[in-house]
Structures are given as structure tokens and as C-alpha cells.
N, C-alpha and C positions, 0 to 999 in steps of 0.2 A: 348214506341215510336214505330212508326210502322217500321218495318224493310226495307220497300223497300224508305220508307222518309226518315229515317236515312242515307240510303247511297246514296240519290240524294244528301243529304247535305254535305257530306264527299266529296263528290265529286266537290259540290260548294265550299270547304274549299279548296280544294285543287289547284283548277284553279284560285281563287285568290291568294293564298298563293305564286302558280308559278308564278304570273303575278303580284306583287308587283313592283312601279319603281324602277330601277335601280339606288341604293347611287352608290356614288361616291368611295365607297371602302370597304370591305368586312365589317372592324367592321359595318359602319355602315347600310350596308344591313343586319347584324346582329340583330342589337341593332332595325330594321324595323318589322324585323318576331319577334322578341319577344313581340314588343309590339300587334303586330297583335294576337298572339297567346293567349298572355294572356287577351284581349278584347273578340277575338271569345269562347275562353275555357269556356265561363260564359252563353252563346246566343245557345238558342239548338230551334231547330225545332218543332212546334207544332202540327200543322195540316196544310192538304197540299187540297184544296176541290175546284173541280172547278177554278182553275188555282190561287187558294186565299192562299198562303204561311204565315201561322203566326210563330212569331217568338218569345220564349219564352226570356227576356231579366230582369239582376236585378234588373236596376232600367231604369227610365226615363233618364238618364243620357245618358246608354248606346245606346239607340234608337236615340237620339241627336246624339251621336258621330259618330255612324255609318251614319247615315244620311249626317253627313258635310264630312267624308272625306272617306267612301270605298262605296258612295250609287251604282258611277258608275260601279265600279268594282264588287259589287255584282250583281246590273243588267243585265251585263255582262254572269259571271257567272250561273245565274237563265237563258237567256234566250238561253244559251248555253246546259244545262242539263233539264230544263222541257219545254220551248220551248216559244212563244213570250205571249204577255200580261199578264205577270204574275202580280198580285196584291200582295204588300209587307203589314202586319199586324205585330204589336207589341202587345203582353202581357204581362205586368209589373207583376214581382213577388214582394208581400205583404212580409215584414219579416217573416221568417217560425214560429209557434207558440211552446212553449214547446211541446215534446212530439207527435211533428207530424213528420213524415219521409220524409213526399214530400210538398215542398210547395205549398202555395195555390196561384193566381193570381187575381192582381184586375183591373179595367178600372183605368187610370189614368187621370185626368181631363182635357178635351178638348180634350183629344187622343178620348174619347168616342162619342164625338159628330163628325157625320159625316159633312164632304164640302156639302154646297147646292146643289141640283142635277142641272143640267142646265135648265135655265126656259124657257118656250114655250111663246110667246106673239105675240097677233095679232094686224099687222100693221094696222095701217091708211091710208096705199099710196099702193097703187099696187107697186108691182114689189119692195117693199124697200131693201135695202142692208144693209146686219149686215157690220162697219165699222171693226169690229171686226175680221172680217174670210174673205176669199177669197171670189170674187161675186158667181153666178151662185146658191144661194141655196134659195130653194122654200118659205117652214118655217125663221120663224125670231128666230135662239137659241139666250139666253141671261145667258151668263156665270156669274155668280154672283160675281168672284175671291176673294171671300173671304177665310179667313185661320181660320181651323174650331178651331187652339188652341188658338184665340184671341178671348176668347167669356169671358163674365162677370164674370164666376165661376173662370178665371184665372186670373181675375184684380182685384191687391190689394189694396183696397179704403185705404184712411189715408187724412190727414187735406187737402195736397196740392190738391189734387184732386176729395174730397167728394162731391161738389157743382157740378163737372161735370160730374161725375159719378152717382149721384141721377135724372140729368136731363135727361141723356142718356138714363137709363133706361124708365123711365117716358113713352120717345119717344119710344122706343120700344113697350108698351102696346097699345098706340096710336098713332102711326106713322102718318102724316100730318094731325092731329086732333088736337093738342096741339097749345098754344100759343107758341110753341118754332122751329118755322120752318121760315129761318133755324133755324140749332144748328150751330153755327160756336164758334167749338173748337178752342182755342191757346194757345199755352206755347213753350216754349224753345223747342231744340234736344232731343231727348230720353226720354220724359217726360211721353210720355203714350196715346198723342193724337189718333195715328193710334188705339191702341189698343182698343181703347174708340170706335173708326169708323167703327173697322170690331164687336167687340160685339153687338153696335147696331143691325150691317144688318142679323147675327148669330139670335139673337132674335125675330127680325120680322119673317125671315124663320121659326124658330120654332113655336110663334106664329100665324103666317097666311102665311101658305105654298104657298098658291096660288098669295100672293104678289109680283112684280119681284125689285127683289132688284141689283143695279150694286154698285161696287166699282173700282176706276179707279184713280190713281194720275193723278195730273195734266196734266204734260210732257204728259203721255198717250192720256188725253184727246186733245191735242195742234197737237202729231204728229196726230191723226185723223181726224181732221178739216182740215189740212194742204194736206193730202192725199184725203179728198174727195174737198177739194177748186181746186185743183189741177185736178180732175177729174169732175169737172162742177157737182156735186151733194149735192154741202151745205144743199140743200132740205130734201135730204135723212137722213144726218146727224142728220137733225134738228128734223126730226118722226121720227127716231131711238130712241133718249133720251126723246122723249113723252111719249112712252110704259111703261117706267118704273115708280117703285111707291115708291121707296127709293133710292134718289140719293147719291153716298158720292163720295164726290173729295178730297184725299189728298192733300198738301199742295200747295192750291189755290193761292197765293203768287207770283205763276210763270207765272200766269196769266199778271202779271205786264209787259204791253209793248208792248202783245202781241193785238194789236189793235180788229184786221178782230177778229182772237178767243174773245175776249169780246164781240162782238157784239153777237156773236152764242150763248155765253153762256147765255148771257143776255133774247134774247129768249126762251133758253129752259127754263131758272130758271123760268121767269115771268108765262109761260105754265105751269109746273109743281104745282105753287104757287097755281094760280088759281083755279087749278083744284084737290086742296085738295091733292099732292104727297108731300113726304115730302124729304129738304136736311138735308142732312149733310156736311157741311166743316172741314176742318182743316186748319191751317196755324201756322206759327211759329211767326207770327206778328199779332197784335187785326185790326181791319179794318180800325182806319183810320192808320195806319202806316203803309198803303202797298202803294208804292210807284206806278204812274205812272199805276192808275187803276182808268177807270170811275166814276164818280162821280154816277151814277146811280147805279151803282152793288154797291159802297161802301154803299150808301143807303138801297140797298137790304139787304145787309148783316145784317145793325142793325134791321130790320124787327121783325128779330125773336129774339135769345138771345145768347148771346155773352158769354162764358166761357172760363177762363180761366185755366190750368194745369201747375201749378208749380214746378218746380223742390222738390220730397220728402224731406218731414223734416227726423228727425232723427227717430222717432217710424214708419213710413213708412218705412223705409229704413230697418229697422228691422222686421218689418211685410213680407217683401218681403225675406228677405234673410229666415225668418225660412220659410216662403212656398215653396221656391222655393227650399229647402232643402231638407224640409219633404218630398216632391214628390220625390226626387232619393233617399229616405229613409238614408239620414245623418243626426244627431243630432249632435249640436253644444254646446258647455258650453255658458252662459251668457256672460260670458266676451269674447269670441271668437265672440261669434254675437254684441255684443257690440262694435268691437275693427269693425270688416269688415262695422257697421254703421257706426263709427266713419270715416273712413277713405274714404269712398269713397262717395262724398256727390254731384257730379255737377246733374247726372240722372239715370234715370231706366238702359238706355240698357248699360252704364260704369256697373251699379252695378253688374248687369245680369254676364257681362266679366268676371269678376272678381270671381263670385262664380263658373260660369262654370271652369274656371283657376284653384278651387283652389280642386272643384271636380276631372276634370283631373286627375292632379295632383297623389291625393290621389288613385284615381281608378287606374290606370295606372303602378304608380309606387311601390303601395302596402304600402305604407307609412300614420303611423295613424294621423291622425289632429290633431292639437296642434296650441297652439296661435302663436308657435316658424312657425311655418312652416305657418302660414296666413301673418305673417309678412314678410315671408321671399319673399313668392311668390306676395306678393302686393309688393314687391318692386323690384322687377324683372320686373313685368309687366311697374311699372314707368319706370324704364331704356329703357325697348325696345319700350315702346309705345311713347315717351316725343318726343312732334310736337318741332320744330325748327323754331323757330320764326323768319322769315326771311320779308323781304317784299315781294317776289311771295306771301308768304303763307296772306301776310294780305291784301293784293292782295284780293287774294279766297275768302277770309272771307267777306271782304266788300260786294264782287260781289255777293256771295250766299245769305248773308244779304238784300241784297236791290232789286235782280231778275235782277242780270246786266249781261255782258259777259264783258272780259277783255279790248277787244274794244273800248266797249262805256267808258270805266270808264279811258282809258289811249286817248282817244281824246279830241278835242279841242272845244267838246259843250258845250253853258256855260249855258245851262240849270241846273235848279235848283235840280230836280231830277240826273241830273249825277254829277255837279258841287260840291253839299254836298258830297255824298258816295265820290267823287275825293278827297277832301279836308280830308274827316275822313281818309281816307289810307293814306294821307301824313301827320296828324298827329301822327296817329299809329307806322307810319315808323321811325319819328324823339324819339317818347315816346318810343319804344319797341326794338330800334335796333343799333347799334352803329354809324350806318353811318349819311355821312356830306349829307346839304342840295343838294349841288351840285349833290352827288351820288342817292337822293333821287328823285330828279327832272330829274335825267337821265332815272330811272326804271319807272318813271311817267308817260313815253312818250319823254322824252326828255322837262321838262320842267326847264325855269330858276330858279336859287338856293334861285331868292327874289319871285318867284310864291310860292315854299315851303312855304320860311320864313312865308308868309303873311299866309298862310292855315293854319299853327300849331297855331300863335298865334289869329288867328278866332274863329278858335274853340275853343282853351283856354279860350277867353273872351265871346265868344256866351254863352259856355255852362254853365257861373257860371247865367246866367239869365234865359236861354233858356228853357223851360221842356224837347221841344223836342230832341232837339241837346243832351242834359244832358242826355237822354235814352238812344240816339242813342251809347254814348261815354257809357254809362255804360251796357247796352247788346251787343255791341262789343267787350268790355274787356274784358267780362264774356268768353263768348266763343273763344276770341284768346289763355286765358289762360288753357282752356281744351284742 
């Protein structure tokens, strides 16, 4: 190692090391530097070029860890002793082989693949404004925000998700050329949608650099309509999203209500369509169950093709937990990866939790894995994680489910879009929670204890006939009880 790297870094170990927060009392400012100590003891300095800092680390684990909880303080650090923009790099060490003395290092998958560079694209309209960055700038940049470890090499196909996964790719080779434009993804929470969304637009960049591709949630897409409606340039808005030639909206869902934004979006999609660009959606509901969304866009949406992503079976579950393993170089026994499938079954990012947890864990405290010690920390994590079924909480869950705000859903419209989600919370409240109607119709808004009555036993009876009501009640359930 080169000796005058060596001691910039000694020197960054040390200015973090001082500047650790303040426990509450000595053990465990203690028990703080030890763990620090022994996380950094393993992380040595590689090369230092052009203000480009790489950082030799064991596994992918460690680059994870550092990243969630000492990124800022290493920042810090770095721009303290080599001075500002410095660029952070990781090299994953490979297991050392018999009979070698130094280890070797390898790219780790999706660590290898760089973020799209920012794309250049030329406007339509004089003078148009990125909604994206402050006005005043000449050029149109278009930030791709894609996350380059979400690319295809890191998603682990299996039954629940193979159909969506085969089509994704598809688009990829042929982006707005396919009968599948849009793709509107949906499944549950943590199922793997987004992942599916950013590997696509990772693909086309690789495929056809010169394409410009944006990724944007919803919400994001809503506050920037709302900022240029606000500033009289909806125009500009609207040849801004012309430019591009792979659209993807996360969880389009929230689109629900939002009136004036339907109308914009409905423009751009139609432009885009036309004109051979290709979308991508996602949502957590298939299209006709979004509540309080144009009949035109819902029609757009079945246009193309409609998939759906299911919460992992049980060899998925296991597919993921040995990859996501093998990469921070842990081996597991059968029955160890057998017992972490067994147990944690609602989705991908719970799974994800739990094996990071049980890594930690092991790395951290120096302690070797054992089936004793997965059970012990899966059931740790139930203790401190278990939601509290209350009704605020079914509350939330309603509101998130349907695209509502507490507002609408504890008022007095007797619309059928607010009036249903109204009615599923006050039966939720009387099925899931110990309280009296009275108390139930109090958190409702203040409603009487026979408006309850009448709502639990509605739904009760709707739903042994209803399909829809009978979904609505059984993906509700699904998700109060995770």
C-alpha cells in the first residue's frame, strides 16, 4: 500500500473514530468504538487517483454497512484530509485461494455496472425548463435516476415473477417496438416491481446509450406539475416528457384524484405512444382497481400488457437468500436456507431484512451461524418489528391502499370511492381491534355507533357475493397483518 495513502487513511480513521456520537454513557460509547473498530479493522485503502478513493472491503456486506450508517461521517472525514469531491469505490475481496498470501478481488454484481451518465436532449420549444433543476439553464440535462445495483443480473427470477421478468427483458431489446407498451407492472409491497422498472431502463442505457431514459415515482411526477401549474408553464412540462424515449413511473396508483395531473399525464402517454417511446408502470393494484382514475388512462393502461408480481413462493425465496449470500461470501447448510425460506414468506425487501440482520449479526459480533442463532435473530426481529394493530394504523392502510388522505376518508362524502375504503376501516376496526362501535365511529370522524353497525355488517354480506369487495377484504388483510 502506498505509504503516504496509508496515512491519509489513518488519519480518516481517526477523525471518525473521534467524532463517533455521543452514547449516553461510557459502556456504551464503548461497546460504539468496538464495533466501529472491528468493521473498519477489515476495510484498507486501495488506490487513491484523481480524487477516485477505492476501498478494499470483505464482503459486499460491508460496503452495505458502511454506506447506511458511517457514509456521512466518512465524507466528512475524506473531505477533511484529501479535500472536496472526492469519489467513494468499493473492491469486494473473492475468498483467498489455498496457498495464496494476498487476496485477490472481484467486481461484485451491479456494484460493476456504472449509473447512467446524464443525458443531453434536444428540446422542441425554445427556451424549455428542466422541471427538474433550477430554471436559467441553456441545455436540456436529463437525469436518468436510476440505481445501477437494480439491473437484471441482480434479480432473482422464480415462478412468482418469471412472466414479468421475461417480458421486461423483451422490452429492453426493443423498447417502444413491442406489443407490450405499456408494461404496467403490479404486485403487492416488496415484491420486486421497482426492481423490474430500474433494470429495464439499466438495459436500454446499455443497449442504446444514446436513448434517454427517466425514472421518476409518482409523488415526484404530481409535485412537478403542481410547481410548473403554479408557475403558468404546464407547456413546458408537457415538451419536457416528450424528449424522452423510456418512460417509467413508480407506483402510478397515486395518480388517483389527482385530477389537473391526469389530464398532463394523459397527454404525454398519448405523445409518447404515438410516437413509438416506450412506458413503463408499476402500481400495487392491476388497472381497473385504481380507484378514482380516468377512464381514459385506465384504458391506456390495458393497451399494452398488464403483469403481474407475486409475492415469492418458497424456491424463490431460496433462490434469493443463497444469492444474496454468495455475494457477501456466506454459505449456509440446507436446512439453515430452508428454515430463513420457511419463515419469512409475505416479500422480497422483509426477506432482504432479515438476511441483512442475520449477516450483521454474524460479521459484527464474530459469532459463527447456526440454525440456533437464525432462529434466534428471526425472532428478535418479530419482537421489535410487530406493527400494533390499532385503528390509526388501519386507518394508514386503507388510505395507502386506495390513494386517499385521512381527510377524505374520515368525511362526510358519500361517494362511492370514499364511502367503500370508509366502510373497509370500520370493518377492519370492529374485525382486528377490541373496541366498541361507539369508540369506532368516534375515530371515524365522529360517526354514530349504528353508521358502524350498518358498515361491518355490509361488508360482511357484500363480500361473500362481491369479487370485488372479497379482494378488496382479502388484500387488506394480507397487508394489515404484515
Amino acid at each position: 500500500m502506498d505509504q503516504d495513502l496509508s496515512l491519509i487513511w489513518e488519519k480518516c480513521l481517526l477523525f471518525m473514530r473521534d467524532n463517533l456520537n455521543a452514547a449516553e454513557d461510557n459502556d456504551d460509547l464503548k461497546k460504539l468504538e468496538k464495533s466501529f473498530d472491528l468493521l473498519f479493522d477489515k476495510v484498507q485503502p486501495l488506490s487513491l487517483v484523481n480524487h477516485n478513493l477505492t476501498l478494499l472491503v470483505p464482503s459486499d456486506f460491508y460496503k452495505e454497512y458502511i454506506e447506511d450508517n458511517y457514509l456521512s461521517l466518512l465524507s466528512a472525514a475524506l473531505r477533511k484530509n484529501i479535500g472536496k469531491g472526492v469519489k467513494l469505490w468499493y473492491s469486494v475481496m473473492e475468498n483467498k485461494p489455498a496457498g495464496k498470501e494476498k487476496p485477490i478481488t472481484q467486481k461484485v454484481k451491479g456494484i460493476s455496472t456504472p449509473a447512467p451518465k446524464i443525458q443531453e436532449a434536444m428540446p422542441k420549444a425554445k427556451n424549455l425548463v428542466n422541471p427538474l433543476v433550477a430554471p436559467g439553464i441553456r441545455k436540456v440535462n436529463i437525469e436518468s435516476n436510476l440505481i445501477a445495483h437494480l439491473s437484471f443480473d441482480n434479480f432473482v427470477e422464480g415462478e412468482s415473477n418469471k412472466f414479468a421478468s421475461t417480458v421486461a427483458k423483451s422490452i429492453a431489446k426493443r423498447p417502444g417496438a413491442t406489443a407490450f407498451n405499456p408494461l404496467f407492472i403490479h404486485g403487492g409491497v416488496g415484491v420486486g416491481k421497482t426492481h423490474l422498472a430500474h433494470a429495464i431502463g439499466l438495459e436500454v442505457k446499455n443497449n442504446f446509450p444514446e436513448k434517454v431514459v427517466l425514472y421518476l415515482s409518482s409523488e415526484k411526477f404530481i409535485q412537478q406539475f403542481v410547481s410548473a401549474a403554479k408557475a403558468q408553464n404546464k407547456t413546458d412540462f408537457q415538451n419536457y416528457y416528450q424528449m424522452v424515449d423510456v418512460l417509467v413511473i413508480d407506483d402510478i396508483q397515486f395518480l388517483s384524484g389527482k385530477a389537473a395531473t391526469q389530464d398532463s399525464f394523459f397527454h404525454i402517454f398519448d405523445y409518447l405512444h404515438q410516437n413509438g417511446k416506450q412506458i413503463v408502470l408499476t402500481s400495487d393494484k392491476a388497472p381497473v382497481d385504481i380507484q378514482d382514475i380516468q377512464e381514459r388512462i385506465v384504458s391506456r393502461f390495458k393497451w399494452g400488457l398488464s403483469a403481474e408480481v407475486k409475492s415469492p413462493d418458497f424456491d424463490t425465496r431460496r433462490k434469493i437468500i443463497v444469492d444474496k449470500l454468495s455475494r457477501d461470501g456466506i454459505v449456509l447448510t440446507d436446512d439453515m436456507v430452508d428454515y430463513l425460506a420457511g419463515e419469512v414468506k409475505s416479500n422480497v425487501r422483509e426477506l432482504i431484512g432479515v438476511i441483512n440482520s442475520v449477516i450483521a449479526y454474524s460479521t459484527i459480533y464474530k459469532s459463527e451461524l447456526s440454525l440456533e442463532l437464525l432462529k434466534d435473530t428471526i425472532n428478535k426481529i418479530a419482537s421489535t418489528q410487530k406493527k400494533v394493530i390499532n385503528i390509526p394504523y388501519i386507518q394508514e392502510v386503507v388510505c395507502e391502499y386506495f390513494g386517499l388522505n385521512r381527510e377524505q376518508l374520515l368525511s362526510k362524502s358519500r361517494k362511492r370511492d370514499i364511502a367503500l375504503p370508509r366502510q373497509l376501516a370500520m370493518y377492519f376496526s370492529k374485525e382486528l381491534t377490541n373496541a366498541t362501535f361507539s369508540k369506532i365511529g368516534e375515530e371515524m370522524g365522529g360517526k354514530d355507533h349504528s353508521t358502524v353497525m350498518y358498515a361491518v355488517e355490509t361488508i360482511k354480506d357484500v363480500s361473500k357475493i362481491d369479487k370485488e369487495i372479497k379482494k378488496y377484504v382479502k388484500d387488506l388483510s394480507e397487508r394489515m397483518k404484515q
